[in-house]
C-alpha positions in Angstrom: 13.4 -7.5 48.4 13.1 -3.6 48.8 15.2 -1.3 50.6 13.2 0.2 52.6 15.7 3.4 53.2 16.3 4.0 49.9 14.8 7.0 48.3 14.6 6.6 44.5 14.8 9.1 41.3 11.4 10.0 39.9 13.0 8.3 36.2 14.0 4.8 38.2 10.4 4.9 40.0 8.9 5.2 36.2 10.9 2.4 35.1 10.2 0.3 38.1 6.5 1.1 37.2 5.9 0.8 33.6 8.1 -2.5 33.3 5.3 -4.0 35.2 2.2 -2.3 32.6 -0.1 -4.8 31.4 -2.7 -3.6 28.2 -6.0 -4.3 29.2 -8.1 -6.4 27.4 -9.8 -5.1 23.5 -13.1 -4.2 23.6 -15.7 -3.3 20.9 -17.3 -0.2 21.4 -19.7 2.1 18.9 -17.0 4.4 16.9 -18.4 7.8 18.8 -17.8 6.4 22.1 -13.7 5.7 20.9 -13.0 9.0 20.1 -9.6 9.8 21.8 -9.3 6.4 23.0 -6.3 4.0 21.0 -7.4 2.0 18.5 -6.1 -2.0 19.4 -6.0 -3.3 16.1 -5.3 -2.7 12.5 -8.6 -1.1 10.5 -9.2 -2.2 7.1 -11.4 -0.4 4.3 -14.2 -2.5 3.1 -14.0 -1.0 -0.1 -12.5 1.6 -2.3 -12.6 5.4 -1.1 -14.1 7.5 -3.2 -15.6 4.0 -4.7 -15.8 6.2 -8.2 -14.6 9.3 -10.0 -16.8 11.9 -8.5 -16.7 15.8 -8.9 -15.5 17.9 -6.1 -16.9 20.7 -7.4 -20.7 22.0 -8.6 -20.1 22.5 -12.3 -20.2 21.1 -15.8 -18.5 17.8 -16.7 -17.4 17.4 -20.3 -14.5 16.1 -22.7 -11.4 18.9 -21.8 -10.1 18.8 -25.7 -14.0 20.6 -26.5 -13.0 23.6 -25.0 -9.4 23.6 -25.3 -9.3 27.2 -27.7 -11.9 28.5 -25.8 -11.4 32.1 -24.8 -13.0 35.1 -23.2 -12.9 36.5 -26.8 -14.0 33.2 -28.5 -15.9 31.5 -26.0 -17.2 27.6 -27.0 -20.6 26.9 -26.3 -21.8 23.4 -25.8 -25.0 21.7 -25.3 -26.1 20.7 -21.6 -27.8 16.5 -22.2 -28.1 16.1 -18.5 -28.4 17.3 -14.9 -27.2 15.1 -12.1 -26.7 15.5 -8.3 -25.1 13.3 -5.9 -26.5 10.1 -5.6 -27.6 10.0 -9.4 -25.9 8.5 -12.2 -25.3 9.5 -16.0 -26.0 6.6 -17.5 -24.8 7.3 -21.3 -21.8 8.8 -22.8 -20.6 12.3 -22.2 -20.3 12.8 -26.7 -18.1 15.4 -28.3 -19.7 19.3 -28.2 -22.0 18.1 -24.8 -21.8 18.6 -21.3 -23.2 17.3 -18.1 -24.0 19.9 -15.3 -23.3 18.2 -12.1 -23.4 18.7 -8.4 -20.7 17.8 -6.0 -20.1 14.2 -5.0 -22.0 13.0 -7.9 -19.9 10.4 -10.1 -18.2 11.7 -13.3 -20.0 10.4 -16.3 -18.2 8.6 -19.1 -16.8 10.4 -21.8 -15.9 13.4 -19.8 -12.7 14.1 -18.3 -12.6 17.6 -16.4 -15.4 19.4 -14.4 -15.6 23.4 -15.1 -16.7 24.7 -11.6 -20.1 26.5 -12.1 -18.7 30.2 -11.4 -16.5 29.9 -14.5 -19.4 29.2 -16.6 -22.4 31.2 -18.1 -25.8 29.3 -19.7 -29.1 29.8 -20.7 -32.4 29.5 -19.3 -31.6 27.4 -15.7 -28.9 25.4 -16.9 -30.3 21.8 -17.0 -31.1 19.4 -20.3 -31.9 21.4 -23.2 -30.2 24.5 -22.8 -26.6 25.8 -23.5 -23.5 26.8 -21.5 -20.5 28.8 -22.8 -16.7 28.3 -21.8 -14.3 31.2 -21.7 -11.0 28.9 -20.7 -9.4 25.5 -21.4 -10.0 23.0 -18.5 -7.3 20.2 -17.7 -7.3 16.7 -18.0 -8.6 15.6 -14.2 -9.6 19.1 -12.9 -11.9 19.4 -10.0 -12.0 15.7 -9.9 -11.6 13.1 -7.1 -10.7 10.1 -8.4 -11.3 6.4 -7.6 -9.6 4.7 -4.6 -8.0 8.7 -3.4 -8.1 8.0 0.1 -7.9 4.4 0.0 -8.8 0.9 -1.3 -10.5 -2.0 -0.4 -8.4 -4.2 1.8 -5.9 -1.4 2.8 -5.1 -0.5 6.6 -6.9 2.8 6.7 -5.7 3.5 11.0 -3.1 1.2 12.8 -3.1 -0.1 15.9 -1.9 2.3 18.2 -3.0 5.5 16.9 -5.1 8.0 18.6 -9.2 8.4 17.3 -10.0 11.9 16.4 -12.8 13.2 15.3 -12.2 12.8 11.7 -11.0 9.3 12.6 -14.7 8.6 13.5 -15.6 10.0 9.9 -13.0 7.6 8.4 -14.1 4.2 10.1 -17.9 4.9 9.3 -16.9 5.3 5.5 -14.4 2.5 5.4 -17.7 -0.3 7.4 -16.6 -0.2 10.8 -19.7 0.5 12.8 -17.3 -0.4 15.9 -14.0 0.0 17.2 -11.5 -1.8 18.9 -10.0 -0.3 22.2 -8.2 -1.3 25.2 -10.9 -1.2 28.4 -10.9 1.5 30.6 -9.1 0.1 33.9 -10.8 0.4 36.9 -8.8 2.0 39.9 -9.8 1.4 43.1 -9.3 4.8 45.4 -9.3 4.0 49.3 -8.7 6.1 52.0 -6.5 5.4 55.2 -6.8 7.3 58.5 -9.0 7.3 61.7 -9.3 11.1 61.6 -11.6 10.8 58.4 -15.0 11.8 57.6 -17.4 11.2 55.2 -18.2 14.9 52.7 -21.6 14.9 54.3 -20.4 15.1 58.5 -19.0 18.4 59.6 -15.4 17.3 61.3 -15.5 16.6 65.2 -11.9 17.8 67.0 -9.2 15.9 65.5 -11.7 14.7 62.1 -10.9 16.1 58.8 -13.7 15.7 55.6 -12.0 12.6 53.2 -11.1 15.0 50.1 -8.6 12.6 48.9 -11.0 9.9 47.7 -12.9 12.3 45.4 -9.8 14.5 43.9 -7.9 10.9 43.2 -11.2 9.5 41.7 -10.9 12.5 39.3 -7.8 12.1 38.5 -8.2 8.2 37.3 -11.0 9.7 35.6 -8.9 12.6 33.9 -6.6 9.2 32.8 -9.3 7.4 31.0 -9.9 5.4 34.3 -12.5 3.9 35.8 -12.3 4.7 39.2 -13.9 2.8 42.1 -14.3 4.4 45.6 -14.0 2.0 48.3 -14.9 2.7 51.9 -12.5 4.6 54.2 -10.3 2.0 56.1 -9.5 3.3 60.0 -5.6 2.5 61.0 -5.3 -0.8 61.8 -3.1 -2.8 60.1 -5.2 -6.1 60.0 -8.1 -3.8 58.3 -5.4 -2.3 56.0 -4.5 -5.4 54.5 -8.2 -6.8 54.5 -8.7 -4.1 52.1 -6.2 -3.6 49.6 -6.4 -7.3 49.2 -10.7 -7.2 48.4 -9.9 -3.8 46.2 -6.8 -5.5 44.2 -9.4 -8.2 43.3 -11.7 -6.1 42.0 -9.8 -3.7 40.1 -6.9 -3.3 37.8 -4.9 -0.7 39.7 -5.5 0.5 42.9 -4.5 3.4 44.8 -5.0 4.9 48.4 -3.4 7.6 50.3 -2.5 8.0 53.7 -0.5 5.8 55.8 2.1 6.2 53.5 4.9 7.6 55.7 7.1 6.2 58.8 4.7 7.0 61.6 3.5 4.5 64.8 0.5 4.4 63.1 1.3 4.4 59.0 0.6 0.2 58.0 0.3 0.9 54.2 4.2 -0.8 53.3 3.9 -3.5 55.5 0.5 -4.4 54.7 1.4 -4.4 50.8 4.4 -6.4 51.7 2.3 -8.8 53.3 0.3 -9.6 50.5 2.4 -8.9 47.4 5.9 -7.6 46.1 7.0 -3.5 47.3 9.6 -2.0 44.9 10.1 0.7 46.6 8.6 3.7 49.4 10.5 6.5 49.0 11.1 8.7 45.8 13.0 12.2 45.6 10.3 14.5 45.3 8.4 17.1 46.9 5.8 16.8 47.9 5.2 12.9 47.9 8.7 11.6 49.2 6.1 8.6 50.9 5.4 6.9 47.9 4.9 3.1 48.1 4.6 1.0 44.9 3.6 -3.1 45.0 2.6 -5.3 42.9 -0.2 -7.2 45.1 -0.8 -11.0 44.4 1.3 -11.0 41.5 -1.2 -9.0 39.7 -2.2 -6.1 40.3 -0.1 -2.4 41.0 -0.5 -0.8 44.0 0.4 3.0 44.8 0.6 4.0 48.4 0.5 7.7 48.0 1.2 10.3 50.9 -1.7 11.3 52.9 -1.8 15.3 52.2 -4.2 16.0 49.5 -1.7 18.2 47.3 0.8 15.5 47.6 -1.2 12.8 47.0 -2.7 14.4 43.9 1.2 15.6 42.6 1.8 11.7 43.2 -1.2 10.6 41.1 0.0 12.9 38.1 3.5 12.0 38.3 3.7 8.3 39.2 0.2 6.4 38.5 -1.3 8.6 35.5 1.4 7.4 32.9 0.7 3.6 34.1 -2.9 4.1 33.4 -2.1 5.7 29.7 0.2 2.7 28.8 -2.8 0.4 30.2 -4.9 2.2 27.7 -2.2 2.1 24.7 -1.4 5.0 24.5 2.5 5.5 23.3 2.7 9.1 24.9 2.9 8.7 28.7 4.5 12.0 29.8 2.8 15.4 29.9 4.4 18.2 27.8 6.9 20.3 29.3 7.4 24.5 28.8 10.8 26.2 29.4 9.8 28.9 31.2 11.3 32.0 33.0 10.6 31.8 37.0 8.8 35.0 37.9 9.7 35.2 42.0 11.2 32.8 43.8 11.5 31.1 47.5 13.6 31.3 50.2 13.5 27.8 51.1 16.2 25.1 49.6 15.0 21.4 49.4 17.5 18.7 48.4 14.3 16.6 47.1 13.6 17.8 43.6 10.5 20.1 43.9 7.7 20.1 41.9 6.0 23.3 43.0 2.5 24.8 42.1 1.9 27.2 39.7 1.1 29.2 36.5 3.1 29.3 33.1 1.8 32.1 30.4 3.2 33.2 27.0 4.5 36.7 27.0 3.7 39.1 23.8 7.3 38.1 22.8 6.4 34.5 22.7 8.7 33.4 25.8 7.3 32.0 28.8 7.2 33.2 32.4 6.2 31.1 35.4 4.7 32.2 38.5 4.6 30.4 41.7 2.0 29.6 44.1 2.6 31.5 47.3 1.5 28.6 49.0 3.0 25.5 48.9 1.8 23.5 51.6 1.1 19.9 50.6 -1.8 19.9 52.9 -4.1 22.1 50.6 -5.3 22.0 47.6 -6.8 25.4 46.3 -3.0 26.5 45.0 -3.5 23.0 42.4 -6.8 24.4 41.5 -5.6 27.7 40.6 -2.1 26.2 38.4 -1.6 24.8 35.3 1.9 23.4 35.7 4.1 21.6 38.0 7.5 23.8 38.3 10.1 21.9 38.6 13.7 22.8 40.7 16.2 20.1 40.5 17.5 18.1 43.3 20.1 18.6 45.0 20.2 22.1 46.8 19.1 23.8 44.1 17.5 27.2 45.2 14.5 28.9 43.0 15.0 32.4 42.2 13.9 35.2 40.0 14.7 34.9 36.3 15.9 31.7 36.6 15.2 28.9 33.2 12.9 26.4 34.6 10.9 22.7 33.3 6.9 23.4 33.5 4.9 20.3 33.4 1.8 21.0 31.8 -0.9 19.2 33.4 -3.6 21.7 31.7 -2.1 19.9 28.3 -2.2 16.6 27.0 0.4 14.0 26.3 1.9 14.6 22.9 1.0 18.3 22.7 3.5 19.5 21.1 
């Protein structure tokens, strides 16, 4: 059982949270559609790669000991018995005093053992069958060659479970036969809304109505995580209605979230009507904004996040508490964003015992150090000063004040996790 008065650490509230991550289930889907996703499962080549000797270079092929005197003042001059791109074979044997002129990819004919790239080489009429080309230099055994089984062979584990696709990564399961990829599904995350005061984006507010932001920016967020998000209806406060709906939504989906309802007020159901229906580890964590934060684990299943009702805090809770659940759903082994030292520009007057993760901008200087710059509005009731940063600025707990020139812990949320 929870203790409702305690306020944990932002660390122990991660730890409380991931312990409970669950991988979704693998799915197959086409190998464009998985680019940045985590593959699920070991990939293996279906065969060798490159499946033959081929030239990496637009040149001649030919046996390296025919030219190996060969200098700008005795060149050696060899007859051309063939012209091949890629796709096409030499079928006979590359004899001594001949050479092949080949395009790039095409394989390396027997007999020869080095390619002379084309700039390197001068010939009569247009090169092909029949004519002659002249060396001015010795070519090694194996130059401007790629041989056999370079990247991999068949049967070999080309990407392993748990790395990231990139583009290239695409590239590489196409040429190694898989047409598909195996990935962990996107989770869906419900989003619902709590409070009588809201409005639907389309009705201009009444006295005491705001417009429902919270659904949308939250949505965006799951979105931003690889989510599928799920809006449900807005849920008026009533605690019977509260409950009605995190239960239907926690069927449904794989995470949910609302905000709202999240602190101690006469009217605030959200802890009690998780603890009525599944398992609360805890509602308060030391941060700010977002000390309300309620975590559950509803029907034994699925995690809930009861996040504080102001939309900054609500989406500072999202980033910070549900985002790195979501990753570790997904696979991924990188759950926290990156983090800049930077040098506070400015400062506030204000001391918070919570530890503070404030809005604003980091930028490199000229000199390659960082420099910070704060919001001046910090109110956890608006949104525009998140719209306008790229970090999270973060003062310790504890009565720590921020000031000018101060070293300070920028959490990038305009980066991704493992950017190093």
């Amino acid at each position: 059982m929870f203790d409702s008065e305690v306020m944990i650490s932002i660390e122990d509230a991660l730890d409380l949270i991931l312990a409970q991550a669950q991988t979704t289930e693998i799915e197959e889907v086409a190998i464009v559609e998985s680019l940045g996703r985590v593959v699920a499962r070991d990939l293996i080549s279906d065969i060798d790669i490159a499946p033959f000797d081929n030239t990496s270079m637009d040149g001649f092929a030919l046996r390296s000991a025919d030219i190996a005197i060969a200098t700008p003042e005795a060149p050696v001059t060899l007859d051309v018995v063939a012209h091949i791109g890629a796709g096409y074979v030499y079928a006979d044997t590359v004899l001594p005093g001949t050479a092949v002129r080949i395009m790039t990819g095409a394989p390396i004919p027997a007999g020869s053992d080095t390619v002379v790239k084309i700039e390197k080489v001068t010939w009569t009429g247009d090169g092909g069958t029949g004519e002659k080309a002249t060396f001015i230099g010795p070519s090694s055994v194996g130059e401007n060659i790629r041989p056999h089984g370079e990247e991999c062979l068949a049967g070999e584990v080309v990407m392993q479970a748990g790395e990231i696709i990139t583009s290239s990564g695409v590239g590489l399961m196409a040429s190694t036969g898989h047409r598909c990829a195996p990935v962990h599904r996107h989770p869906r995350v419900g989003i619902i809304s709590l409070g009588t005061e809201l409005v639907d984006v389309d009705t201009t507010p009444g006295p005491g109505q705001i417009r429902n932001s919270n659904c949308f920016s939250l949505a965006a967020e799951a979105a931003l995580a690889g989510a599928e998000p799920v809006i449900f209806p807005t849920v008026a406060d009533d605690f019977s209605a509260i409950a009605s709906a995190l239960e239907r939504a926690c069927s449904q989906c794989d995470v949910v979230v609302s905000s709202g309802g999240a602190s101690g007020g006469d009217f605030d159901y959200i802890t009690q009507a998780a603890d009525s229906v599944g398992e609360v580890f805890f509602k308060y964590v030391n941060m700010k904004p977002g000390k309300s934060q309620t975590f559950a684990i509803i029907n034994g299943l699925t995690p809930f996040f009861g996040l504080a009702g102001n939309p900054a805090a609500a989406t500072v809770g999202f980033e910070v508490l549900v985002r790195p659940l979501l990753r570790k759903m997904q696979g991924y082994s990188e759950l926290k964003r990156p983090v800049t030292r930077a040098i506070l520009s400015g400062g506030m007057k204000k001391v918070e015992m919570r530890r503070s993760l404030l809005r604003g901008r980091v930028e490199r200087q000229p000199d390659g150090t960082y420099k910070a710059k704060l919001a001046k509005n910090q109110s956890s009731a608006l949104l525009g000063a998140l719209h306008h940063a790229n970090c999270l600025v973060v003062i310790p707990e504890g009565g720590v004040q921020a000031v000018d020139g101060m070293e300070v812990d920028c959490l990038r949320f305009d980066m991704e996790e493992g950017t190093v």
